[in-house]
C-alpha positions, 0 to 999 in steps of 0.5 A, a space after each residue: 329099927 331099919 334093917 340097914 340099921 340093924 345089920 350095922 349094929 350087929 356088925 358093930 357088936 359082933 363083928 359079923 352076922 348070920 344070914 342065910 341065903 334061900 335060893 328059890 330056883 332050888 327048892 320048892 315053895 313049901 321047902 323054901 319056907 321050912 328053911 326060913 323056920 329053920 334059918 330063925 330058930 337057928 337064931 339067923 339074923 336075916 334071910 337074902 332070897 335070890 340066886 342068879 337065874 329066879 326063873 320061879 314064876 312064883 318069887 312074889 309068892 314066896 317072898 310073901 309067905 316067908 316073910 309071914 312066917 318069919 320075924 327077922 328081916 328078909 331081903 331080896 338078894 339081886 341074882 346076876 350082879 
């Protein structure tokens, strides 16, 4: 199932969904990631990953290991729009 899919069926069965939102100009790498654990135990239905500056010169890499260590979706949240 797509995400977009996904998330729509949840809204329409719940009203609502659960999705946390990790900013990686706050934390570091490794926090980052136990906040994702953390996020999908906690039963969220996916984890944005964006803030307004992303002046972390290692967003790829983190992208990359959270998605590694999660099984719900992970999107890229756009920062400054």
């Amino acid at each position: 199932m797509q995400i977009y899919t996904r998330l729509l069926d949840i809204r329409k069965n719940r009203g609502a969904g659960y999705i946390v939102l990790i900013d990686p100009d706050k934390s570091s790498l490794e926090r980052n990631i136990e906040l994702a654990a953390q996020a999908e135990q906690e039963d969220a239905d996916c984890i944005f990953i964006g803030g307004s500056l992303l002046s972390v010169p290692i967003f790829d890499e983190l992208v990359k290991q959270i998605k590694n260590a999660v099984k719900i979706p992970v999107i890229i949240f756009p920062g400054g729009v």
